[in-house]
Every structure is written in C-alpha cells, then in structure tokens.
Steps between C-alpha positions, in 0.01 A plus 500: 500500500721722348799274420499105400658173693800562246600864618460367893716227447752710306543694801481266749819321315661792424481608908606124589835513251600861620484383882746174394254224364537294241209399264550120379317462181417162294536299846334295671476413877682161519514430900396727813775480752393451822608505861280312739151650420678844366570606117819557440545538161458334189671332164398605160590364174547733214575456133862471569614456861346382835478783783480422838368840716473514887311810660383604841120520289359326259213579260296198377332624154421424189314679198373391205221259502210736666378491173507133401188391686604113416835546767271726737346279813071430412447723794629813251313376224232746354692837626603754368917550418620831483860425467756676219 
C-alpha cells in the first residue's frame, strides 16, 4: 500500500462534505428511526445538542474497537487487526 487508513479516510470525508454532507463528530447513535421494518434515520447525542437525522439510506457503522479483542465476539479472537 502506498497510502495509510488516515489519507483514505481524509478523502473519503473530504468527497462526502464537498457533495453536501455533514460529518457529526463526538456523537453517538442514540435511537434508529424506523418505519415498519425500514431505517429511516436516526438520533444522536452530541456534547451539546441532540440531532435527529432522517435519510432515504442509512449506514450502520462503527469503528474503533477492532483492536480491543475484550469488545470483539470469541469467534474473532486470535486474528489478526489491521485497522488505523
């Protein structure tokens, strides 16, 4: 590889804001909004306000603990992480 996880995700945010996104940082996903068996959006709670967002898609991830092998399922334990 020629670039790290940083650089890719630098791009891939800067790509997503120039197109009209908005990157919610120090928040956390509070409720998923839903509409019979479909998503419809979701509630977050952030350091100083609660923000309710509705979209036609919604992604489901989260980052952060690949690397903490006691929050990572026993059927992960003993591989390898490769995350940033």
């Amino acid at each position: 590889p020629t670039s790290s996880s940083y650089e890719f995700i630098t791009k891939v945010a800067k790509a997503f804001e120039e197109k009209g996104g908005q990157i919610l940082l120090d928040s956390r996903v509070e409720e998923v909004i839903t509409d019979g068996d479909k998503i419809t959006g979701i509630v977050t709670e952030g350091k100083h306000k609660t923000t309710k967002i509705f979209a036609s898609a919604v992604v489901l991830a989260s980052g952060g603990y690949g690397a903490n092998t006691k929050m990572r399922g026993p059927e992960s334990q003993g591989l390898y992480y490769y995350g940033p």
